[in-house]
C-alpha positions as CSV (number, residue, x, y, z in Angstrom):
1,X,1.7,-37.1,4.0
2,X,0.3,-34.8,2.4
3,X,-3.7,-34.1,2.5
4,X,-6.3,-33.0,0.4
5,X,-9.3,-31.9,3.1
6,X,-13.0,-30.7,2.3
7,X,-11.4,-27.2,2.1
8,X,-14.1,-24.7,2.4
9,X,-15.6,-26.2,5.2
10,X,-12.3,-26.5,7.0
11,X,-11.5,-22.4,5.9
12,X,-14.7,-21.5,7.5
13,X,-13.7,-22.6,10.9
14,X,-10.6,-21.9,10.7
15,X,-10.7,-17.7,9.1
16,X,-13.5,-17.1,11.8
17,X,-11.0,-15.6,14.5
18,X,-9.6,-13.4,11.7
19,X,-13.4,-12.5,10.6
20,X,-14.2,-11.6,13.8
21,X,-10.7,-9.5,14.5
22,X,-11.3,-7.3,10.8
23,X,-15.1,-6.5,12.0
24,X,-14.2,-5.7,15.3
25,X,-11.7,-3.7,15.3
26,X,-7.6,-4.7,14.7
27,X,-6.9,-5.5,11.3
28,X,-4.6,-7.9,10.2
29,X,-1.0,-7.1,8.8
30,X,-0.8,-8.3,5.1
31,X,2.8,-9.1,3.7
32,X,2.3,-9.8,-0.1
33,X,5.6,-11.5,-1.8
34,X,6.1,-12.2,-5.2
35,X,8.5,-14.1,-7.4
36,X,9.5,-13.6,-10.9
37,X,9.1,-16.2,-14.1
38,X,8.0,-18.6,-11.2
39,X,6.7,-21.6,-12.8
40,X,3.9,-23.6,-11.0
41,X,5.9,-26.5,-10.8
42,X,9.0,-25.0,-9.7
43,X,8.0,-25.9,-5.9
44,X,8.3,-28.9,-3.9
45,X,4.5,-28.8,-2.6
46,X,3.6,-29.0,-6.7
47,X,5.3,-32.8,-6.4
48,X,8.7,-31.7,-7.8
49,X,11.1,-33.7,-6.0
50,X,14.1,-32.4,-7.6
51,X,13.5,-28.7,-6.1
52,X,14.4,-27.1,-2.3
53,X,12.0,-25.0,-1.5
54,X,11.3,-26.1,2.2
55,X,10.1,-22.6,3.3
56,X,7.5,-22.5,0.8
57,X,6.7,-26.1,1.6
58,X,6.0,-25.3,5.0
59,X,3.5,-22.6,4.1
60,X,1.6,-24.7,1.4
61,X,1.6,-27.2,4.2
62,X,0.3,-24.7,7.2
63,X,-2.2,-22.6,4.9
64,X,-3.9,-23.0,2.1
65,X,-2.2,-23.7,-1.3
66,X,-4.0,-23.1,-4.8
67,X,-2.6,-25.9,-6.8
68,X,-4.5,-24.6,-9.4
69,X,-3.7,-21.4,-9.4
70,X,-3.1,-19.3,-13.0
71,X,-2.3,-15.7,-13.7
72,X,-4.4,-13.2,-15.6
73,X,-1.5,-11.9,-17.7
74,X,1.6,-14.1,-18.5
75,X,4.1,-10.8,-18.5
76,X,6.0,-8.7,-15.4
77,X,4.5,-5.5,-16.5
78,X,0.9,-6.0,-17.5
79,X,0.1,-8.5,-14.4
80,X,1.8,-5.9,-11.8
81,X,-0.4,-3.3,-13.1
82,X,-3.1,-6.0,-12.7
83,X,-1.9,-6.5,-9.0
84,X,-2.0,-3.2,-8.2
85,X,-5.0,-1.8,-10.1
86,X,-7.4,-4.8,-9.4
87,X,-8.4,-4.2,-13.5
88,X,-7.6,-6.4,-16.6
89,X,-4.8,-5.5,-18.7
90,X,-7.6,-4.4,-21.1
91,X,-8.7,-2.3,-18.9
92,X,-5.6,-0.7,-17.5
93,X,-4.2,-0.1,-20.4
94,X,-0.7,-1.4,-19.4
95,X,-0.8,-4.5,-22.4
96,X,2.8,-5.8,-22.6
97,X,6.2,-4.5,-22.4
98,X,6.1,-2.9,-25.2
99,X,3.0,-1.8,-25.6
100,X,1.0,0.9,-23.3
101,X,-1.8,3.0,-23.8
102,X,-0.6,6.6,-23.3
103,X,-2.0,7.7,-19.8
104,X,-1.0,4.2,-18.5
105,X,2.9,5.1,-19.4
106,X,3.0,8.1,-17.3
107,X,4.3,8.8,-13.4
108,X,0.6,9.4,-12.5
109,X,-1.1,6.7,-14.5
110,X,-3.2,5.2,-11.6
111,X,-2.9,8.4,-9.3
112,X,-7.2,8.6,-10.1
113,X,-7.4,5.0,-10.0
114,X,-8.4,2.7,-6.7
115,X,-5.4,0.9,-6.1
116,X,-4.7,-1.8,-3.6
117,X,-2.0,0.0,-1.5
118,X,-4.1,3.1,-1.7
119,X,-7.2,1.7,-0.4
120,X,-5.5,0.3,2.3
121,X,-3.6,3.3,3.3
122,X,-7.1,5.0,3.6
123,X,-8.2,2.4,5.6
124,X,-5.8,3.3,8.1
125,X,-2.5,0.9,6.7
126,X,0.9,2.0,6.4
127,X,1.7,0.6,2.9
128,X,5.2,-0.3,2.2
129,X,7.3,-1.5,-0.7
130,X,10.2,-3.2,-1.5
131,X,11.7,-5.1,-4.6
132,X,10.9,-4.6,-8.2
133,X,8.2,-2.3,-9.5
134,X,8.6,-2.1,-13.0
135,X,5.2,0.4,-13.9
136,X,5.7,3.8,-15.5
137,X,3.9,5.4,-12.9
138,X,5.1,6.2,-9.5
139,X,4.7,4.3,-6.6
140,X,4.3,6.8,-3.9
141,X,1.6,8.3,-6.8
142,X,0.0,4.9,-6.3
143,X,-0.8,4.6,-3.1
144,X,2.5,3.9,-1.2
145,X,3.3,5.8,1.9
146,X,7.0,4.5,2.3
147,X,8.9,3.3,-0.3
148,X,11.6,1.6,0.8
149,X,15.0,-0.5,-1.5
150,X,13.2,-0.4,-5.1
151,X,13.8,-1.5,-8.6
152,X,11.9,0.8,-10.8
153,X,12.6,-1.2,-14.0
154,X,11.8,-4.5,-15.3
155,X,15.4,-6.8,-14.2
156,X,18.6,-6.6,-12.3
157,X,22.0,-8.5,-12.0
158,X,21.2,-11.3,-9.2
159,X,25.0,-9.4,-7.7
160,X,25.4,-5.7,-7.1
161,X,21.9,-4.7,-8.7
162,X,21.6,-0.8,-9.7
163,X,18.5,-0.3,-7.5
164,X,16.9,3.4,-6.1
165,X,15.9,4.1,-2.8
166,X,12.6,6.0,-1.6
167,X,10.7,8.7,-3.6
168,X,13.6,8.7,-6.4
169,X,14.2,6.5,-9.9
170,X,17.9,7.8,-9.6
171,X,19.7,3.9,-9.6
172,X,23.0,3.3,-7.9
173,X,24.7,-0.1,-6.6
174,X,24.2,-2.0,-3.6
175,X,26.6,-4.4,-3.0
176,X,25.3,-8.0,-2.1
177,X,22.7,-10.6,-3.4
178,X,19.6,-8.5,-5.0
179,X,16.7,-11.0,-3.0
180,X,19.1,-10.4,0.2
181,X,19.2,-6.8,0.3
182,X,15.4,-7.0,-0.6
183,X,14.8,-9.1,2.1
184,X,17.5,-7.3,4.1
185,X,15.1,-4.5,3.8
186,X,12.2,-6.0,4.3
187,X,13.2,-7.5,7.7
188,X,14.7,-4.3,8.8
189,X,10.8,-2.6,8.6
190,X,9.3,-5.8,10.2
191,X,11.6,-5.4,13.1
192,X,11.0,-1.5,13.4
193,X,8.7,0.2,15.4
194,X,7.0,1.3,12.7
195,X,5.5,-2.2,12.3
196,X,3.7,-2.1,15.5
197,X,2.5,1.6,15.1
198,X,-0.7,0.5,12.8
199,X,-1.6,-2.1,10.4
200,X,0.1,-2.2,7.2
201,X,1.0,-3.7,3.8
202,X,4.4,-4.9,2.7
203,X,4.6,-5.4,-0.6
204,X,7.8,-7.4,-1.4
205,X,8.9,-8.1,-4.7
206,X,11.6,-10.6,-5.5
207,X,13.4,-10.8,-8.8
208,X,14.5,-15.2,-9.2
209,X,14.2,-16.9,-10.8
210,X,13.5,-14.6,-13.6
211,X,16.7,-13.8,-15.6
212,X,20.2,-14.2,-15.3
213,X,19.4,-16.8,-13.3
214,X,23.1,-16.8,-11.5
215,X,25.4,-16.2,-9.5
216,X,23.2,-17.9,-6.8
217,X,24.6,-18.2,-3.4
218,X,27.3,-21.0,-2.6
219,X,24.0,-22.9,-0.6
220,X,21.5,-23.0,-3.6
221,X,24.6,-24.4,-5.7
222,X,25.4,-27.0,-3.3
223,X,22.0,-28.5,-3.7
224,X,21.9,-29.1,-7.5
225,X,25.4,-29.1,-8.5
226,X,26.4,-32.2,-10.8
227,X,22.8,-32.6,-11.6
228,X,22.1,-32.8,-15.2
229,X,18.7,-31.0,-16.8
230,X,17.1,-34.9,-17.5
231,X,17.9,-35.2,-13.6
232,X,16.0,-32.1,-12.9
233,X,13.5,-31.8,-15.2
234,X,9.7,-31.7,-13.1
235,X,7.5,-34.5,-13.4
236,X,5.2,-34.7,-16.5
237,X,8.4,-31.9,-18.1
238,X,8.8,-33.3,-21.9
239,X,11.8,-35.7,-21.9
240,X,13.0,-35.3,-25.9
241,X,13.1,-31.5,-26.4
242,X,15.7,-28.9,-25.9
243,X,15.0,-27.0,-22.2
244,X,16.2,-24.3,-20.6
245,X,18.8,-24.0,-17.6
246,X,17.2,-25.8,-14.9
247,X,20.2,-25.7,-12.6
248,X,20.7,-22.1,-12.7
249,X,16.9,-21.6,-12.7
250,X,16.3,-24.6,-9.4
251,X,19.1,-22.2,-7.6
252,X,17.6,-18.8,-8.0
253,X,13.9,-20.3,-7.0
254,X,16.1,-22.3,-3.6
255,X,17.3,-18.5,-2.8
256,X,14.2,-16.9,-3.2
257,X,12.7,-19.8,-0.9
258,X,16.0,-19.0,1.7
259,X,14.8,-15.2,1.6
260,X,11.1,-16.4,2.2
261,X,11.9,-18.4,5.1
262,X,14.1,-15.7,6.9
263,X,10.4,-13.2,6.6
264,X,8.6,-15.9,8.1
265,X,10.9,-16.5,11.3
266,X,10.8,-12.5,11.4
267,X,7.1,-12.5,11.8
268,X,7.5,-15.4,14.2
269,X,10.2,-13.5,16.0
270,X,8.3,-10.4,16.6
271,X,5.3,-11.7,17.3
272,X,3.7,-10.5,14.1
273,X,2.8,-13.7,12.9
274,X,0.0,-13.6,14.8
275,X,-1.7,-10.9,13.7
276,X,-0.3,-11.3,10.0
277,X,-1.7,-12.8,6.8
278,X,1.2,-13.9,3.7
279,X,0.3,-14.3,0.2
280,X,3.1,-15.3,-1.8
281,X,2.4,-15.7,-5.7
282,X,4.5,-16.3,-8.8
283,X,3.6,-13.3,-10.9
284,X,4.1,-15.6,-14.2
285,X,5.6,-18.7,-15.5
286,X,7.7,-19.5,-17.7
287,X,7.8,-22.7,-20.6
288,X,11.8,-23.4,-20.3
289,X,11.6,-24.8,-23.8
290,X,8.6,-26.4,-23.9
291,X,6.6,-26.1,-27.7
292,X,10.2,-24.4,-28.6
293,X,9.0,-21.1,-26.2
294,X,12.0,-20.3,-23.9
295,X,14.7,-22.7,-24.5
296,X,17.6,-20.4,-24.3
297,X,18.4,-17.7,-21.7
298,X,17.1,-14.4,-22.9
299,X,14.5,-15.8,-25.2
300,X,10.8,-14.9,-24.8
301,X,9.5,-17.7,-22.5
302,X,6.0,-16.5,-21.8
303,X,2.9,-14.2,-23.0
304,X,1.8,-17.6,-24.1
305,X,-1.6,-19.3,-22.8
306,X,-0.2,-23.0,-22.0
307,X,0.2,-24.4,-18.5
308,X,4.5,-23.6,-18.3
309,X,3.6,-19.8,-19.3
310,X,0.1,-19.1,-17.0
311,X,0.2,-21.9,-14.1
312,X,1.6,-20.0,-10.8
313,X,2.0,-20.9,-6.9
314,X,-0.3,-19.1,-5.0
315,X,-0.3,-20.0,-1.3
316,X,-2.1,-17.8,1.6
317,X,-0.5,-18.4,5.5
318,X,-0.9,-17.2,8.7
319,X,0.1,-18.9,11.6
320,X,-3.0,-17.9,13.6
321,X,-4.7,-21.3,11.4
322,X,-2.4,-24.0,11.9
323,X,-4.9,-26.2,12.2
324,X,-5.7,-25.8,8.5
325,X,-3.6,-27.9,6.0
326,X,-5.0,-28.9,2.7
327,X,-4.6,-28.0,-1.2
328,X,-7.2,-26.0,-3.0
329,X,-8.5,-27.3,-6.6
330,X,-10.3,-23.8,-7.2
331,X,-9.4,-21.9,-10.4
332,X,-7.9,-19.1,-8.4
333,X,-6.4,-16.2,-10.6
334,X,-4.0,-13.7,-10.1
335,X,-6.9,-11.3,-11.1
336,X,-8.2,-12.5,-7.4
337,X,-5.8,-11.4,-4.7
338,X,-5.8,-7.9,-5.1
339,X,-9.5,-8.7,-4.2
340,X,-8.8,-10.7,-1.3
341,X,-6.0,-8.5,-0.3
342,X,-8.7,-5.6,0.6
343,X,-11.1,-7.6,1.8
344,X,-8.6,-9.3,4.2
345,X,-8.6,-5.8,5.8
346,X,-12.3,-5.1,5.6
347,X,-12.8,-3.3,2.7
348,X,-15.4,-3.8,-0.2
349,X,-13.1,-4.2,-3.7
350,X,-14.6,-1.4,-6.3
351,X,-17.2,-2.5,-8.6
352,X,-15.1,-2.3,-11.3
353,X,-13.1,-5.2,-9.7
354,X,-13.7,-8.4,-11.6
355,X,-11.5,-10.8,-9.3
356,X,-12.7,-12.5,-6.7
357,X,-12.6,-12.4,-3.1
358,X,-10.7,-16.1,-2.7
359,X,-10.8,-16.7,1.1
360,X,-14.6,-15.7,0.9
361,X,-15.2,-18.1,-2.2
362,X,-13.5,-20.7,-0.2
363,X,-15.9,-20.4,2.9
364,X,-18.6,-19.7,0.6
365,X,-19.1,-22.9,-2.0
366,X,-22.1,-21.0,-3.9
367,X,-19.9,-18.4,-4.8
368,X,-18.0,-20.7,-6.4
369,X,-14.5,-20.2,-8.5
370,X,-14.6,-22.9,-11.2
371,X,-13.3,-20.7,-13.8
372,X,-10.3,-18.1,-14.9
373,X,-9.6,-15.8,-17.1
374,X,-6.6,-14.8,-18.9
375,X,-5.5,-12.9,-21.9
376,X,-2.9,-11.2,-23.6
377,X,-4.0,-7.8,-25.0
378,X,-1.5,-6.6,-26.6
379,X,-2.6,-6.5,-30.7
380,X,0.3,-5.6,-32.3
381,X,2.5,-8.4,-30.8
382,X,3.2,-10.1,-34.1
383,X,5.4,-12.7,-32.2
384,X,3.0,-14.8,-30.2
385,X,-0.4,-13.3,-31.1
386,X,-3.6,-11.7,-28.7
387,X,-5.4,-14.5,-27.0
388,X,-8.2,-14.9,-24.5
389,X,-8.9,-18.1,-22.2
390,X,-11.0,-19.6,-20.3
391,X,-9.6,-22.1,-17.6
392,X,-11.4,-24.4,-15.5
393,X,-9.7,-27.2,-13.2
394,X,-10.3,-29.9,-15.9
395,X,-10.3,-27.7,-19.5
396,X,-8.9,-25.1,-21.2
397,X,-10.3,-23.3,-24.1
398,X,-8.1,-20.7,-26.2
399,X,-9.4,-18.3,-28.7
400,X,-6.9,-16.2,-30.7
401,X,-7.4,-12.9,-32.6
402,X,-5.7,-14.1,-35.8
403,X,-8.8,-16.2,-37.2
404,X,-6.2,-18.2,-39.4
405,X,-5.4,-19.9,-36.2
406,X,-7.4,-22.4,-35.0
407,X,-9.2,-22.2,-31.4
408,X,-7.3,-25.0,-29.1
409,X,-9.4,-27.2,-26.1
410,X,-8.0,-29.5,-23.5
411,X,-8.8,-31.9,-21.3
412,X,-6.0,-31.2,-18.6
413,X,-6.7,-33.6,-16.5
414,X,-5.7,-36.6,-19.3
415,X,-4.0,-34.2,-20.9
416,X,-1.7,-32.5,-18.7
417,X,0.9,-31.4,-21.6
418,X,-1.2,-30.3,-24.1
419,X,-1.0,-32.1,-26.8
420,X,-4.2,-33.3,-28.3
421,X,-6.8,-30.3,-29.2
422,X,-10.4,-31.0,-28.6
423,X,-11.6,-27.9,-30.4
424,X,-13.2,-29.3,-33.1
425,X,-13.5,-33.2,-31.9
426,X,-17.4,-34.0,-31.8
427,X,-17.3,-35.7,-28.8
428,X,-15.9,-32.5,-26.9
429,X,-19.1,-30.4,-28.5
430,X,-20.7,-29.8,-25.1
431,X,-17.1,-28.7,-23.2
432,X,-16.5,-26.5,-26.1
433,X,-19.9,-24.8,-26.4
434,X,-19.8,-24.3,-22.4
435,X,-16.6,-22.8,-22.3
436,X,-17.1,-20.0,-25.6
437,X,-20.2,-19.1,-23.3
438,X,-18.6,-18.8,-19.9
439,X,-15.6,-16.7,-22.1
440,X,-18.2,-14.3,-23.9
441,X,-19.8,-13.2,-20.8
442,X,-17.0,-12.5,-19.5
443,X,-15.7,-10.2,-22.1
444,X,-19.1,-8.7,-22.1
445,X,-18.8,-7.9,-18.0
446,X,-15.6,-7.1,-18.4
447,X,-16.2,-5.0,-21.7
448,X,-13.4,-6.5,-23.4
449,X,-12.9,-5.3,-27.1
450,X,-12.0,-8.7,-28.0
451,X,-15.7,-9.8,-28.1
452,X,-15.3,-7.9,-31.5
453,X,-13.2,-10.9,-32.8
454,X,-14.2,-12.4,-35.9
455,X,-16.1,-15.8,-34.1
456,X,-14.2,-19.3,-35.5
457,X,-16.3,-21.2,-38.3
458,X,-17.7,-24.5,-37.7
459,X,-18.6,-22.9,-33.9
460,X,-20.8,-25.4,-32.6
461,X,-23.4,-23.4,-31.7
């Protein structure tokens, strides 16, 4: 079964070999995977017992698993740019598909900019990449020294992808399952004797289960076939509303978990797990129908602030703590790993940094992460409208820019769907006034224009 343990005193002991090794001298290798349109709850560990996804299991089970986790920007494009830039997508500049302000659409947008690969790689790190990108700018002008099997754009066909290959966007097919060859790839570096030459960073970036969802290998389909969507549907999922394809979409997360196992028994193989940290994070979610958002394939399913559009897995392993097992209820964010990622080599993140160092907030209970932040910044999405939030591990507070819709509160704990707003209920006064504070001090640290916003009437201060 299981455990929930007194987690940051049990990170303390166990992250003190790897404290000592960054200070001293080695530093650790970092392999950073993400998925695509990964929902929270799309993972066995989450208490989805309809899912396979044993590999990912294992690491929520070995290391430590942030079952709380959200993401700072609910899109592939803004939250990469987040990833890589350690900056807010008002800040960066890179505010939705769509949408970009002009020097963060070009090949050399961040070239000026601290980046995560590129602080590493002067730290000493060779810094790799595979998978997607999908960011105007370059990414050996962002820090990469070797770019390896690439997608420079936003999606691919799960068979026979157009993909590029180094210091090129020229495309051209590769025959086989796109998160095989990336992971193809990936393996082929990790057993290289390049990864024994120095540190580095291998920054893997699947494409499931974001869409088509399918063809899926003959494995994933084994698993779910016959299965209906009631059958499938994640515990606390709506029951009486049209979804999404949850086969399809079970099957594409299954062979992202396949390719996630074969890294692991890489690093076990080599002997790199050793001296290796993994982060693996969902870079969004996505609400397969729920409140109408997503029900078909190809229909906007995100950019929204509820739990099926923000809530991600995040889970950080290394095999040198197996000691360590236990969940994490801190409000982690996606804004926060390209903080821990540079720390976890020894560097101090950039002051204009606002995430937080996670593995250092976990051994460290007064530096506390009871809060996130997320937003979408893009103003002249007419569809789903610009937001800001404030999420702790119990409530939710959303603000929008249109002042014709009302501000939303939830108690997520009794609440878990959503579905009764707090915002203006008297006996929620207190919540509500604490979380407009905690959210206006952070736009002003942040200097977010949306502190502009026209403030709701009947605020209760």
């Amino acid at each position: 079964m299981r455990r929930t343990v007194p987690v940051c005193f049990a990170l303390g002991l166990a992250l003190s070999p790897l404290a000592a090794q960054t200070a001293s001298g080695p530093k650790p290798n970092i392999v950073f995977i993400t998925s695509d349109d990964h929902r929270w709850d799309a993972l066995g560990a989450a208490g989805n017992p309809a899912i396979h996804t044993p590999a990912l299991d294992r690491l929520a089970a070995q290391g430590i698993y942030f079952r709380q986790a959200t993401t700072h920007v609910s899109q592939c494009l803004p939250v990469r740019a987040t990833l890589l830039t350690g900056l807010t997508a008002h800040q960066h500049g890179v505010w939705s598909h769509q949408n970009q302000r002009p020097d963060a659409a070009r090949p050399d947008a961040f070239l000026n900019l601290p980046t995560v690969p590129g602080l590493l790689r002067e730290a000493g790190y060779r810094t790799v990449l595979v998978g997607k990108w999908h960011l105007a700018a370059d990414p050996w002008r962002s820090g990469f020294s070797e770019v390896r099997t690439w997608l420079p754009g936003g999606g691919a066909e799960y068979r026979d992808p157009q993909l590029a290959r180094g210091n090129s966007r020229e495309l051209a097919a590769v025959k086989g399952s796109a998160q095989q060859i990336f992971a193809d790839d990936a393996l082929r570096f990790l057993r290289s004797p390049a990864a024994r030459e120095r540190p580095f960073l291998l920054w893997l970036a699947f494409t499931a289960p974001h869409v088509p969802l399918e063809p899926n290998s003959p494995e994933s389909e084994k698993l779910y076939a016959g299965k209906s969507n009631a059958e499938l549907l994640p515990p606390g999922f709506p029951r009486d509303i049209q979804t999404n394809d949850w086969r399809h979409y079970y099957e594409a997360v299954s062979d992202l978990d396949r390719q996630v196992g074969r890294i692991v028994a890489a690093l076990t193989e080599t002997g790199l797990a050793e001296s290796t940290v993994l982060v693996f994070l969902g870079d969004n979610g996505f609400m397969m129908g729920q409140r109408g958002i997503g029900k078909t394939l190809g229909e906007p399913g995100k950019v929204v602030p509820y739990e099926g559009s923000i809530r991600v897995p995040l889970i950080l392993w290394s095999s040198g703590r197996k000691d360590l097992a236990g969940t994490s209820d801190l409000a982690a964010s996606s804004l926060d790993v390209p903080a821990t990622l540079v720390e976890l080599a020894g560097i101090r993140p950039p002051a204009t940094w606002h995430g937080r160092d996670l593995l250092g907030a976990l051994r460290d209970p007064k530096k506390g992460l009871d809060d996130a932040f997320s937003e979408w910044a893009d103003e002249n999405n007419t569809r789903f409208g610009a937001f800001r939030l404030v999420r702790t591990p119990r409530h939710k507070l959303i603000l929008w820019k249109d002042p014709a819709k009302p501000g939303e509160l939830y108690d997520l704990s009794a609440d878990p769907a959503e579905e009764t707003n707090l915002y203006d209920r008297p006996e929620a006064r207190e919540v509500r006034r604490d979380l407009e504070a905690r959210l206006r001090a952070w736009m002003e640290r942040t200097q977010d224009p949306a502190r502009q916003w026209r403030a709701k009437a009947g605020s209760p201060d």
